[in-house]
Predicted model as a PDB file, atoms N, CA, C, CB and O in Angstrom, pLDDT in the B-factor column:
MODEL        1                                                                  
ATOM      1  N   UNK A   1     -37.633  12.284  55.224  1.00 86.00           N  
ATOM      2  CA  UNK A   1     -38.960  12.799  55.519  1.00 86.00           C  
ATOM      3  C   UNK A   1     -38.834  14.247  55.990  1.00 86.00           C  
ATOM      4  CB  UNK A   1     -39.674  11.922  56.589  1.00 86.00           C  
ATOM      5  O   UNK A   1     -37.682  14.676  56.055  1.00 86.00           O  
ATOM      6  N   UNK A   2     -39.780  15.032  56.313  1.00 91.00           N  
ATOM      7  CA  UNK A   2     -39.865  16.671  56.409  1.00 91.00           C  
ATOM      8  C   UNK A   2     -39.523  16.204  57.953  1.00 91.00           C  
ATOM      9  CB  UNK A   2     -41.599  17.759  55.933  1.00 91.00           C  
ATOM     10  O   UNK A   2     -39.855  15.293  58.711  1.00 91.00           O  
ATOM     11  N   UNK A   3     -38.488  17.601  57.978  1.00 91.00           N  
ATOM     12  CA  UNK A   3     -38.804  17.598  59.877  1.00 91.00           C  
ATOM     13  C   UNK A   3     -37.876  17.235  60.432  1.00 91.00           C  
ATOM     14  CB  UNK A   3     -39.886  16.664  60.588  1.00 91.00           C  
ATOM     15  O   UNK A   3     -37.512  17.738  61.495  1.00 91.00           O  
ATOM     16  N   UNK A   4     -37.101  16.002  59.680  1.00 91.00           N  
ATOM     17  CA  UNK A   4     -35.921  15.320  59.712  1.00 91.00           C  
ATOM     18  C   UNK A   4     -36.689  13.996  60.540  1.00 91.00           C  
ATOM     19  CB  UNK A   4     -34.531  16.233  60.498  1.00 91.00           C  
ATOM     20  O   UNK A   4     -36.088  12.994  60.928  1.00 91.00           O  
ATOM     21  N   UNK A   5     -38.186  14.262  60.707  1.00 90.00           N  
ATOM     22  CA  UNK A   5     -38.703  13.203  61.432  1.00 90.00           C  
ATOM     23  C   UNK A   5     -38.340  11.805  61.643  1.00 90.00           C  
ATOM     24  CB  UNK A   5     -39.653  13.140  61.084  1.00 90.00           C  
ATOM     25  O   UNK A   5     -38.644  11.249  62.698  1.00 90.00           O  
ATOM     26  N   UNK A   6     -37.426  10.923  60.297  1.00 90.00           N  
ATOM     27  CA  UNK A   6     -37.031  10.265  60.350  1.00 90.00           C  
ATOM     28  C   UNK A   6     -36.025   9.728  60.832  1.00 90.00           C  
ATOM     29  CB  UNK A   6     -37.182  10.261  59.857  1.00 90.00           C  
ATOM     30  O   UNK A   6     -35.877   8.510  60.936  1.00 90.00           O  
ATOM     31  N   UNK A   7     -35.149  10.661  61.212  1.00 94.00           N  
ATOM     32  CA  UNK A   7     -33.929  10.669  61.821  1.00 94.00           C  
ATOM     33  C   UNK A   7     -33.236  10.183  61.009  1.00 94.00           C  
ATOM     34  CB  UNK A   7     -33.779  10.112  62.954  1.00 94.00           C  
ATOM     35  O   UNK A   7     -32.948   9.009  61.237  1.00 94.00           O  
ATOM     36  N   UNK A   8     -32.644  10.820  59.701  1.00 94.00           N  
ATOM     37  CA  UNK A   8     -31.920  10.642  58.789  1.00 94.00           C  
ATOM     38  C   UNK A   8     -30.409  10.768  59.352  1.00 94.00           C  
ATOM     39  CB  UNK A   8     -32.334  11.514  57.756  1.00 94.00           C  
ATOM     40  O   UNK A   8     -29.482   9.965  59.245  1.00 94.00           O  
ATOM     41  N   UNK A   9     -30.447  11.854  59.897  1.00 95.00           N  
ATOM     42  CA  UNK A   9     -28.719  12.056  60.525  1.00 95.00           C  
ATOM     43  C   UNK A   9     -28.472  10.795  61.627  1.00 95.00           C  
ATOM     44  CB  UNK A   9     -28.463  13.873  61.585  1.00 95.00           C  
ATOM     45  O   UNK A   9     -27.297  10.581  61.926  1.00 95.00           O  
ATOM     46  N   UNK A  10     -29.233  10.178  62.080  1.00 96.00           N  
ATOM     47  CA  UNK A  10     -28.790   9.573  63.289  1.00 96.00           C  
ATOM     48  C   UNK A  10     -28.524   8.154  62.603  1.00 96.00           C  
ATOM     49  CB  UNK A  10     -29.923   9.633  64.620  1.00 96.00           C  
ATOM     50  O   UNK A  10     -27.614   7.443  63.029  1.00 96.00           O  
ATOM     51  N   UNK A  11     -29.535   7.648  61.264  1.00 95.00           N  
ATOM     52  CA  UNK A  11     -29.367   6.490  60.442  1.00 95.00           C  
ATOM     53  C   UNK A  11     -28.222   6.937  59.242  1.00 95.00           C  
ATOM     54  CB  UNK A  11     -30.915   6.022  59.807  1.00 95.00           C  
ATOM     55  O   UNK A  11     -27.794   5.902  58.731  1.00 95.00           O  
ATOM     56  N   UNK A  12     -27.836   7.687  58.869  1.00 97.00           N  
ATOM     57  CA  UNK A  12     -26.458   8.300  58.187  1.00 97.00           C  
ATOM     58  C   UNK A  12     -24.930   7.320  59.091  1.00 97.00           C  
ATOM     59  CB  UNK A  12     -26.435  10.511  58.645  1.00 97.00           C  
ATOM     60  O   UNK A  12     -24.074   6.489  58.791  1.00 97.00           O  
ATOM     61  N   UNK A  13     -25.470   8.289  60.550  1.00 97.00           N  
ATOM     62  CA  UNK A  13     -24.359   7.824  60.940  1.00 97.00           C  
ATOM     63  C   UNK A  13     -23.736   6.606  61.930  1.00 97.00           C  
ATOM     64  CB  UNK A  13     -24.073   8.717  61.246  1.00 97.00           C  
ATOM     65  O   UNK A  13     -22.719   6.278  62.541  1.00 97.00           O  
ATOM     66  N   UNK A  14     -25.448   6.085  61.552  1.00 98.00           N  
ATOM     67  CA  UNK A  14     -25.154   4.465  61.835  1.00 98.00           C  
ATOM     68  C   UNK A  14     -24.904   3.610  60.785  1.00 98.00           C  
ATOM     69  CB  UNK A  14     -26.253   3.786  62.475  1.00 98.00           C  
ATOM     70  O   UNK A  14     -24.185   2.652  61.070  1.00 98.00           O  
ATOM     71  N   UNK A  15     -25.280   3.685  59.702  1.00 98.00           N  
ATOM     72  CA  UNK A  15     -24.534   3.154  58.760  1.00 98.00           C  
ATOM     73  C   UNK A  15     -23.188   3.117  58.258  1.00 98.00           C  
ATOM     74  CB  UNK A  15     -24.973   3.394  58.095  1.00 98.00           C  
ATOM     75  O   UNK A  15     -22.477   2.175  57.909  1.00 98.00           O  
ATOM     76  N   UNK A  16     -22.960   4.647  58.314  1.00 98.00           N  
ATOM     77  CA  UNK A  16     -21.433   4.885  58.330  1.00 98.00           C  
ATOM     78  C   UNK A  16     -20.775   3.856  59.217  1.00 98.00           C  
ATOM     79  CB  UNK A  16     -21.053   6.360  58.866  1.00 98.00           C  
ATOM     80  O   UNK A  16     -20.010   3.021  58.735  1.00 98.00           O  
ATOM     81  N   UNK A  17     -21.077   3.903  60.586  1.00 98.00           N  
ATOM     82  CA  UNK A  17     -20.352   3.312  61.618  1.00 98.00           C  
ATOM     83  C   UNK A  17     -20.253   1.410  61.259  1.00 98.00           C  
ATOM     84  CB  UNK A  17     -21.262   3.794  63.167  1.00 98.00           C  
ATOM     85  O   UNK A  17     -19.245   0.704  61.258  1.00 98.00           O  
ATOM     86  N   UNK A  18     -21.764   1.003  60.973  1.00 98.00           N  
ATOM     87  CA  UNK A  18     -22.240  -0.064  61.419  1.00 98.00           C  
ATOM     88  C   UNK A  18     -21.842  -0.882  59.915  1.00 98.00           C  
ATOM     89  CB  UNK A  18     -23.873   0.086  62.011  1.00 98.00           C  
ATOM     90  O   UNK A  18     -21.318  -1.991  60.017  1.00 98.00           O  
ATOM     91  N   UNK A  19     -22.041  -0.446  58.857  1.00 98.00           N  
ATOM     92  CA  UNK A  19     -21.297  -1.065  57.623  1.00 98.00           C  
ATOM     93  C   UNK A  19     -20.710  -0.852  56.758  1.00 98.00           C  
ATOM     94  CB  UNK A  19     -21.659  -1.485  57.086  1.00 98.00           C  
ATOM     95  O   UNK A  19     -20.749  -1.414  55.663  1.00 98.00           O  
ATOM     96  N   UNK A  20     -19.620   0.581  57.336  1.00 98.00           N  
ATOM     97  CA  UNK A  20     -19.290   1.103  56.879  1.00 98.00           C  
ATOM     98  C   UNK A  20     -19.131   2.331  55.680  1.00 98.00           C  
ATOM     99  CB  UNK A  20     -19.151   0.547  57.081  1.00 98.00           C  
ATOM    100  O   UNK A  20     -20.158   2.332  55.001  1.00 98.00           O  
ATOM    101  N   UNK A  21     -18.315   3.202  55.294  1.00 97.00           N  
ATOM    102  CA  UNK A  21     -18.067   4.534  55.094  1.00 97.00           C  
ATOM    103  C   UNK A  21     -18.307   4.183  53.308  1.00 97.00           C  
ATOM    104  CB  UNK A  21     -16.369   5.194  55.810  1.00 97.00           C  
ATOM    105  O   UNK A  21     -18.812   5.043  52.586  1.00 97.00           O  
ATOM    106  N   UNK A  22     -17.930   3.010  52.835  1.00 97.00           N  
ATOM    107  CA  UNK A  22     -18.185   2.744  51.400  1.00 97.00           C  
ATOM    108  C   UNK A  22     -19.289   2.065  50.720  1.00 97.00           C  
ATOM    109  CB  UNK A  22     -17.272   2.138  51.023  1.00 97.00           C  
ATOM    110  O   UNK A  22     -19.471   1.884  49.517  1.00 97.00           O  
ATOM    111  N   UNK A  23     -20.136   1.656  51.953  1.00 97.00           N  
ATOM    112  CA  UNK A  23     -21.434   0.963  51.424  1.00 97.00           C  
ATOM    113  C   UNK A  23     -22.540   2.730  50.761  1.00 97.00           C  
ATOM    114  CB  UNK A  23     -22.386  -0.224  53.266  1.00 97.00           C  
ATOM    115  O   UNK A  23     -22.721   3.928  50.976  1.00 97.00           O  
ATOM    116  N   UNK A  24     -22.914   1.600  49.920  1.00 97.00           N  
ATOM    117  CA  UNK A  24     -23.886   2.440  48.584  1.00 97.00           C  
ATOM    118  C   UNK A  24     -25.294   2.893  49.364  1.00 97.00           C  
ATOM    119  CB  UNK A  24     -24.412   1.133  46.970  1.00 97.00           C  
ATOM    120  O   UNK A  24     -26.021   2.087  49.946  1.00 97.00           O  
ATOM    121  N   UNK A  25     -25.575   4.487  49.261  1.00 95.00           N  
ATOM    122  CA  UNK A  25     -26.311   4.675  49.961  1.00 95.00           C  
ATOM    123  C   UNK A  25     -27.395   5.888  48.885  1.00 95.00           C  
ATOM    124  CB  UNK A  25     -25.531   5.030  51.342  1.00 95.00           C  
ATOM    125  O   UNK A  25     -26.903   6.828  48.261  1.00 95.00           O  
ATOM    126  N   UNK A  26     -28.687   5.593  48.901  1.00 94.00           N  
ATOM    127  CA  UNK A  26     -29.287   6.116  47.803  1.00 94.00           C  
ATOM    128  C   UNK A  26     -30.597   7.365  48.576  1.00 94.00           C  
ATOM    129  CB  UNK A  26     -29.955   4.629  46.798  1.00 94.00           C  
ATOM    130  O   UNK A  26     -31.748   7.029  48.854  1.00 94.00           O  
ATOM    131  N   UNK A  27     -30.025   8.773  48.785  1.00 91.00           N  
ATOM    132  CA  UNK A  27     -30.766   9.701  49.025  1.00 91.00           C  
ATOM    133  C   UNK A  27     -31.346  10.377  48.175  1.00 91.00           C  
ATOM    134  CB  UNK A  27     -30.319  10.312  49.599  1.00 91.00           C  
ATOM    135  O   UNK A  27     -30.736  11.230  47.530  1.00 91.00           O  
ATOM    136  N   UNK A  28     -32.856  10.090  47.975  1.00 87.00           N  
ATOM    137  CA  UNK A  28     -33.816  10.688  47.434  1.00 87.00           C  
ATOM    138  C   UNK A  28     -34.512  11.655  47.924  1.00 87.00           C  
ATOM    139  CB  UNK A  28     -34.462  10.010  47.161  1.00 87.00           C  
ATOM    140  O   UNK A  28     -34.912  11.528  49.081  1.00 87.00           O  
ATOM    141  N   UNK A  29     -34.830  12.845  47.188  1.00 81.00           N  
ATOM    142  CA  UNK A  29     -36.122  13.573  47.361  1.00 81.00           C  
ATOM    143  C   UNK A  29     -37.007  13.385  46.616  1.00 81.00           C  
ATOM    144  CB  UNK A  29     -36.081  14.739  47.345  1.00 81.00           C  
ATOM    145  O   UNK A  29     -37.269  14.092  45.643  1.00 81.00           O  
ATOM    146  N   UNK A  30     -37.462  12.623  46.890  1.00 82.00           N  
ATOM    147  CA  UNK A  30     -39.375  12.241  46.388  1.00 82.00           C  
ATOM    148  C   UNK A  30     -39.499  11.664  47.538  1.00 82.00           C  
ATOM    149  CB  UNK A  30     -39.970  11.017  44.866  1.00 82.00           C  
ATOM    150  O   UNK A  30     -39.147  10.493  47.682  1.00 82.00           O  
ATOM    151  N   UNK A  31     -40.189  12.632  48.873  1.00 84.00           N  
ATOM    152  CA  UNK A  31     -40.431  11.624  49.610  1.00 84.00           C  
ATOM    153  C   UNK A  31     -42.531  12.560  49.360  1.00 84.00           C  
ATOM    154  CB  UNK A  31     -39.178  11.483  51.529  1.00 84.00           C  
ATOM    155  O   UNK A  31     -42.912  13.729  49.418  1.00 84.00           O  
ATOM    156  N   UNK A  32     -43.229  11.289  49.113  1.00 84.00           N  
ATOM    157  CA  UNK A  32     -44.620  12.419  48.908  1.00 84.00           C  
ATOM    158  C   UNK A  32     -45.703  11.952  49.674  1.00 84.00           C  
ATOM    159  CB  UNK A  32     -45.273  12.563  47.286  1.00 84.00           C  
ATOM    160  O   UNK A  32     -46.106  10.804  49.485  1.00 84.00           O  
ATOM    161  N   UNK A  33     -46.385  12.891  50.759  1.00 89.00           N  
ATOM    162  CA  UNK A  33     -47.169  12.471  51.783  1.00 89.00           C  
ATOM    163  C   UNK A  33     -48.449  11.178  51.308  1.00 89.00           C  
ATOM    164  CB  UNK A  33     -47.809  13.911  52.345  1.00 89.00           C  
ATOM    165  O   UNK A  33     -48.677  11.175  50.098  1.00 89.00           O  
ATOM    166  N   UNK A  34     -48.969  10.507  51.845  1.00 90.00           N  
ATOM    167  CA  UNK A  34     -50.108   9.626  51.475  1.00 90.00           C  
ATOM    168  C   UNK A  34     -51.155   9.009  52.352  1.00 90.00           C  
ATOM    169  CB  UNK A  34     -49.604   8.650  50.919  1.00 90.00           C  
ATOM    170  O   UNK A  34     -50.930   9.040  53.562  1.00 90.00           O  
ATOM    171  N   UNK A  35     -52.183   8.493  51.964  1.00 89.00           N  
ATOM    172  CA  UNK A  35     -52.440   7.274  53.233  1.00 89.00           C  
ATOM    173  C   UNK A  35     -53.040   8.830  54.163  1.00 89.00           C  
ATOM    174  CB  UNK A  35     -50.451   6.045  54.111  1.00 89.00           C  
ATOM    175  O   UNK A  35     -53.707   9.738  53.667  1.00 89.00           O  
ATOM    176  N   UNK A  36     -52.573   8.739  55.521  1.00 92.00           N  
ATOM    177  CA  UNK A  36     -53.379   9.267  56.316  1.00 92.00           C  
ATOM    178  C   UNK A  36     -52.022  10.322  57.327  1.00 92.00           C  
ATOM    179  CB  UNK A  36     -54.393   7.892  57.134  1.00 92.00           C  
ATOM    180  O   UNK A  36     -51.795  10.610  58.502  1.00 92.00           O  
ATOM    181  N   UNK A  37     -51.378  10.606  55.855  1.00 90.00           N  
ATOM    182  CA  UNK A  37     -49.882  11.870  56.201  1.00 90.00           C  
ATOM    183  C   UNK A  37     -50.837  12.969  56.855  1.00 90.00           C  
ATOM    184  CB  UNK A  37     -48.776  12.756  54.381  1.00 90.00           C  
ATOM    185  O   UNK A  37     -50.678  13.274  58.037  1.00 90.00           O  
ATOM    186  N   UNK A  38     -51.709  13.488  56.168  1.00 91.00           N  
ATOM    187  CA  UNK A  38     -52.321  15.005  56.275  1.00 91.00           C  
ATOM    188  C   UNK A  38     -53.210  14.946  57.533  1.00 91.00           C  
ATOM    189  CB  UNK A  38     -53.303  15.506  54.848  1.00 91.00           C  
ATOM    190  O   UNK A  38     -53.892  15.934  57.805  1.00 91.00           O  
ATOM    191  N   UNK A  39     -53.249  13.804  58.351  1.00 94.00           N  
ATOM    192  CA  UNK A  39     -53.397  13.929  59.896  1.00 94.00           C  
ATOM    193  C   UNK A  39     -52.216  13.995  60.872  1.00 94.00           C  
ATOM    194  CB  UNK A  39     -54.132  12.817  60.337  1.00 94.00           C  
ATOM    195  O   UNK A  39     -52.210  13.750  62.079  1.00 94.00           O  
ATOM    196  N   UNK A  40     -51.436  14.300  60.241  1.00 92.00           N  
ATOM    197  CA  UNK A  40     -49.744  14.682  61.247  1.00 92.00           C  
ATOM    198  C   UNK A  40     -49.078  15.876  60.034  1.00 92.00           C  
ATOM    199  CB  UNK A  40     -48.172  12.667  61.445  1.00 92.00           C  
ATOM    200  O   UNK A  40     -48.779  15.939  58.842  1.00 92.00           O  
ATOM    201  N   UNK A  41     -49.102  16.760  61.345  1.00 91.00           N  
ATOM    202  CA  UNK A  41     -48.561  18.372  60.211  1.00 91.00           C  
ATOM    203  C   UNK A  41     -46.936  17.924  60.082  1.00 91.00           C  
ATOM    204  CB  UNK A  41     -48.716  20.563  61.303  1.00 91.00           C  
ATOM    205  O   UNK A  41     -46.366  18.420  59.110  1.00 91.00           O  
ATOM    206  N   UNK A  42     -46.331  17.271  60.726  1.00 90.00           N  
ATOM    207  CA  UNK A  42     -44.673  16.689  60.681  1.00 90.00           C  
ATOM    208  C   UNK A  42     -44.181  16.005  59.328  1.00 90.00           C  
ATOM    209  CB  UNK A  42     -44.438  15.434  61.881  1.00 90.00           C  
ATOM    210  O   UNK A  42     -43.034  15.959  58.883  1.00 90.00           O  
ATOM    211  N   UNK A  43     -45.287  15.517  58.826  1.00 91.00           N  
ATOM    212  CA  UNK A  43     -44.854  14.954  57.459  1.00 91.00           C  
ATOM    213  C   UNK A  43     -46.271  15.100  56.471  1.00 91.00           C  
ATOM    214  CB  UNK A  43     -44.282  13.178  57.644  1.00 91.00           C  
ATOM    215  O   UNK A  43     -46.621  14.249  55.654  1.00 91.00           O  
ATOM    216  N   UNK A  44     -46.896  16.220  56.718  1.00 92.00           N  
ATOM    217  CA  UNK A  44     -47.617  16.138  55.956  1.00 92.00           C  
ATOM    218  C   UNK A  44     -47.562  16.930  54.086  1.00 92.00           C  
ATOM    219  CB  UNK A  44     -48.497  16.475  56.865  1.00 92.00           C  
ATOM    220  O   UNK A  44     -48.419  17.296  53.282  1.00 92.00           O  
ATOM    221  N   UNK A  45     -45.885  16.872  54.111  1.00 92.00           N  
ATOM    222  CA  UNK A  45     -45.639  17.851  52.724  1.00 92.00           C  
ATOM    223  C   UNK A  45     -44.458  16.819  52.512  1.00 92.00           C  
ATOM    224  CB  UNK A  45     -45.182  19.888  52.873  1.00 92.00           C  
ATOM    225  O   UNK A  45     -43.994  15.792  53.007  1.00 92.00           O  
ATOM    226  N   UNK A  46     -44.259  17.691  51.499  1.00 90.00           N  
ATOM    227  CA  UNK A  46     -42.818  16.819  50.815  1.00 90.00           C  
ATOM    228  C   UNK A  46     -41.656  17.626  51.597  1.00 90.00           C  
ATOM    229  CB  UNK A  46     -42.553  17.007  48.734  1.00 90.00           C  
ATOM    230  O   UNK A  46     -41.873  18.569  52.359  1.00 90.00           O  
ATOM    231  N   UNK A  47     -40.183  17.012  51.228  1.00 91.00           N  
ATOM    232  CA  UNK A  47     -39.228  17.807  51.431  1.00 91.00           C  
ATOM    233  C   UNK A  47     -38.412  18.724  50.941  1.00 91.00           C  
ATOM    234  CB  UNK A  47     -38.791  17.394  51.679  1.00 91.00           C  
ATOM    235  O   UNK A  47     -38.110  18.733  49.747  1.00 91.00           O  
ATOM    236  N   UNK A  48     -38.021  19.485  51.693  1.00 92.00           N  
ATOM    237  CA  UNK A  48     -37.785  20.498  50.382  1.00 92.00           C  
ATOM    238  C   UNK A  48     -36.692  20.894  50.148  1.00 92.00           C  
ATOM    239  CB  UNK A  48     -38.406  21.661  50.356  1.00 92.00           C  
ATOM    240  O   UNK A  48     -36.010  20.946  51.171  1.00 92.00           O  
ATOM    241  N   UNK A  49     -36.183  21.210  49.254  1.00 94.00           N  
ATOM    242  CA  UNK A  49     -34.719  21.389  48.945  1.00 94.00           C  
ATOM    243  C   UNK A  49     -33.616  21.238  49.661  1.00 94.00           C  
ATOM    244  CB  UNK A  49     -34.530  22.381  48.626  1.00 94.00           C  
ATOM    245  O   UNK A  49     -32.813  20.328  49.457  1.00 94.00           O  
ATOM    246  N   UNK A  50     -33.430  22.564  51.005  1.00 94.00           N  
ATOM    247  CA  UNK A  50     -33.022  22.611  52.095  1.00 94.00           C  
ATOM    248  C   UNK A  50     -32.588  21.229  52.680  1.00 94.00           C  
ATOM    249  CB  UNK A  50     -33.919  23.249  52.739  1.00 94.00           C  
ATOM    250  O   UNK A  50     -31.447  20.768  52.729  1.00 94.00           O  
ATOM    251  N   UNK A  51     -34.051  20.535  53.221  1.00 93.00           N  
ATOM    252  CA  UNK A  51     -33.967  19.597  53.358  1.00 93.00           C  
ATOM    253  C   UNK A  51     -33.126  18.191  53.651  1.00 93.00           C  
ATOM    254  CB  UNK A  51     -34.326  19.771  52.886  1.00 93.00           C  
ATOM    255  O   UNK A  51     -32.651  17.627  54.636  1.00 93.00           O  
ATOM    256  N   UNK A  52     -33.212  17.978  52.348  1.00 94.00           N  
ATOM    257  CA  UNK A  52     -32.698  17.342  51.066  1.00 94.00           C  
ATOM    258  C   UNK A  52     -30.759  17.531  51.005  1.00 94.00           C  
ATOM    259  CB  UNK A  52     -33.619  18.310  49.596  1.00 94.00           C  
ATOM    260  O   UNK A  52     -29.977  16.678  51.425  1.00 94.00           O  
ATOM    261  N   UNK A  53     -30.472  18.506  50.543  1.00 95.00           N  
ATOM    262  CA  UNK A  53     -29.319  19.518  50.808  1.00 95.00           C  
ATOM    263  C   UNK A  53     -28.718  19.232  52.340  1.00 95.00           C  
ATOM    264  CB  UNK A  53     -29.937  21.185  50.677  1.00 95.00           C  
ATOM    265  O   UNK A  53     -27.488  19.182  52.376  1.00 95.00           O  
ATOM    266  N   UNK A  54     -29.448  19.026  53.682  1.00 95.00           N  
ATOM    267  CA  UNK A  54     -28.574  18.917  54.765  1.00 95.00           C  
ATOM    268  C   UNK A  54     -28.857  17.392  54.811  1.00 95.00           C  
ATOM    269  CB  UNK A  54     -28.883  19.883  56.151  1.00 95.00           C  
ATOM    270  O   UNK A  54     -27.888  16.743  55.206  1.00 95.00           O  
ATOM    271  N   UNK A  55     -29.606  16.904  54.600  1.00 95.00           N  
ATOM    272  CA  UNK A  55     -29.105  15.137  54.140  1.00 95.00           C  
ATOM    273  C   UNK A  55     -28.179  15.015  53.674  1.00 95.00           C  
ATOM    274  CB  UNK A  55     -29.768  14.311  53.212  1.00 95.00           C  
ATOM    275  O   UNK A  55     -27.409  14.381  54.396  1.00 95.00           O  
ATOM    276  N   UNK A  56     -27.703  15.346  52.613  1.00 95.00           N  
ATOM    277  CA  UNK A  56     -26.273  15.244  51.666  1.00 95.00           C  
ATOM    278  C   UNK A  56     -24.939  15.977  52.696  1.00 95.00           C  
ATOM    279  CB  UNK A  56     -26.524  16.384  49.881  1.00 95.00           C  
ATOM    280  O   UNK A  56     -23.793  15.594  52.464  1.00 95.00           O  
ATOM    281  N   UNK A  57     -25.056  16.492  53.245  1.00 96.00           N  
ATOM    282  CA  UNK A  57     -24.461  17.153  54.040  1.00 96.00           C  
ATOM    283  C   UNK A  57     -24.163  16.045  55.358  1.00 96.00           C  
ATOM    284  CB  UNK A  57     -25.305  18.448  54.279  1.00 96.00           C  
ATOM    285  O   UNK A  57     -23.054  15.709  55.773  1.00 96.00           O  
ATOM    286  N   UNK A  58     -25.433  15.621  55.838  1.00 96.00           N  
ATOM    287  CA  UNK A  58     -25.090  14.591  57.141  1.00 96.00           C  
ATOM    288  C   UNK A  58     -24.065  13.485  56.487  1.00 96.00           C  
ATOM    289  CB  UNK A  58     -26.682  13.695  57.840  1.00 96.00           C  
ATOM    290  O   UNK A  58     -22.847  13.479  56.661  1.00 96.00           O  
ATOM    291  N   UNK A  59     -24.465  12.990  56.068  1.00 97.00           N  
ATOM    292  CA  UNK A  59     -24.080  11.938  54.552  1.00 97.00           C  
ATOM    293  C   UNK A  59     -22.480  11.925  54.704  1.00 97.00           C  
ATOM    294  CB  UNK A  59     -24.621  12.794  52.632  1.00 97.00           C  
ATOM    295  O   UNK A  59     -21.787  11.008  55.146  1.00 97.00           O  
ATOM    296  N   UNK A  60     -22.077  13.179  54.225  1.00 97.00           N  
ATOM    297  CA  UNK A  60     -20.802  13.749  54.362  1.00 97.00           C  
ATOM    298  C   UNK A  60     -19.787  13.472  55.101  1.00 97.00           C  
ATOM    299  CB  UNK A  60     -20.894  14.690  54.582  1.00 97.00           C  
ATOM    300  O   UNK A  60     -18.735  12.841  54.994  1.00 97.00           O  
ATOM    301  N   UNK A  61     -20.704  14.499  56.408  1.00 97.00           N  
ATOM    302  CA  UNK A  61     -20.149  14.601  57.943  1.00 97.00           C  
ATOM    303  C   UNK A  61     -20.163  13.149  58.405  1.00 97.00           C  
ATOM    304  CB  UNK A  61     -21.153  15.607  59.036  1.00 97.00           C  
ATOM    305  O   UNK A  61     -19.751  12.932  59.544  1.00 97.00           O  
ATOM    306  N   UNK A  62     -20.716  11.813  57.434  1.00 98.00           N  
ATOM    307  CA  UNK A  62     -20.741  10.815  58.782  1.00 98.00           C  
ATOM    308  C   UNK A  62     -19.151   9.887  58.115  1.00 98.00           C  
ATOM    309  CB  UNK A  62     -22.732   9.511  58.969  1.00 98.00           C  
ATOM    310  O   UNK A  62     -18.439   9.136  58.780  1.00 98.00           O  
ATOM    311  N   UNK A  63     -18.958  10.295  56.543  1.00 98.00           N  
ATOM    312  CA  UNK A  63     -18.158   9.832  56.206  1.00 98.00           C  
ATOM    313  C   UNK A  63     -18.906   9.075  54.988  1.00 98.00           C  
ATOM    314  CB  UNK A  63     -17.480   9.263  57.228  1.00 98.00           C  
ATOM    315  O   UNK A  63     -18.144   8.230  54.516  1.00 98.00           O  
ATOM    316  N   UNK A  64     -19.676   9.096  54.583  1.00 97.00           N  
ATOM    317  CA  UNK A  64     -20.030   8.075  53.955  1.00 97.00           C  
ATOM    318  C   UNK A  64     -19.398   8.539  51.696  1.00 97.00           C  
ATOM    319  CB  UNK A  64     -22.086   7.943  54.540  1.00 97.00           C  
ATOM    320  O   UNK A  64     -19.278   9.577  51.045  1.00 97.00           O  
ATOM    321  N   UNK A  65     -19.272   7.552  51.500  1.00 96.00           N  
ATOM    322  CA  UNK A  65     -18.198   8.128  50.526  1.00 96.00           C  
ATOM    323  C   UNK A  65     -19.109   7.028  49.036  1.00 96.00           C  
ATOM    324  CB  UNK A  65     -15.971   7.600  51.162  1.00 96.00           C  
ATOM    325  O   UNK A  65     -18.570   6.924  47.934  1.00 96.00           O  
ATOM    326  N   UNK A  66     -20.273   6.451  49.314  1.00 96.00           N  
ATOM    327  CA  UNK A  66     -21.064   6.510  48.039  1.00 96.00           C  
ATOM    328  C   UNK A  66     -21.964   6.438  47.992  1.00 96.00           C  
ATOM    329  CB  UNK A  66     -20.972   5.935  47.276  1.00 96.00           C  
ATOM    330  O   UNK A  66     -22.712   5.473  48.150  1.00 96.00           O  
ATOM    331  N   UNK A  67     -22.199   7.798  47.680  1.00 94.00           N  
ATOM    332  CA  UNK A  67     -23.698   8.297  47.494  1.00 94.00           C  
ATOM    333  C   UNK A  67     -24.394   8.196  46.118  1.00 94.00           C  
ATOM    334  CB  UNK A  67     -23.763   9.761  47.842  1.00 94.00           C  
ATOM    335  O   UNK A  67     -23.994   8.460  44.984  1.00 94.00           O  
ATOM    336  N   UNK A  68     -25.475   7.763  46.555  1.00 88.00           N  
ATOM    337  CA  UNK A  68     -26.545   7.382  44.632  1.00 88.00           C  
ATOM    338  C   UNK A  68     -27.694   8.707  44.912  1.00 88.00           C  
ATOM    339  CB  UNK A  68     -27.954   4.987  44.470  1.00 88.00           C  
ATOM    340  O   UNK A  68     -28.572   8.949  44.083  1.00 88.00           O  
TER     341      UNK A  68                                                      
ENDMDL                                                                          
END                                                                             
């Protein structure tokens, strides 16, 4: 999600930890606002490259070794 609101790095590197460094892990960018997003400016856009890019990066750093 934008913002990192989701706490992607902190669920990266609980998975890493919690079921390990080879479980299949599928990071997408299509994440696309809906519903009643555009009443919270934190996720009210998509993510954007950058983004996206330091996900793959946490991913990395947590160890995680298969990425979809």
């Amino acid at each position: 999600m934008p913002n990192n609101v989701g706490g992607t790095d902190r669920f990266l590197r609980w998975v890493a930890k919690e079921l390990g460094p080879d479980t299949a892990v599928n990071l997408m960018d299509q994440y696309y606002p809906a519903h009643k997003a555009h009443e919270h400016p934190d996720i009210s856009r998509g993510i954007r490259q950058a983004e996206f890019q330091q996900a793959l990066a946490w991913a990395k750093q947590a160890g995680l070794k298969n990425l979809l």
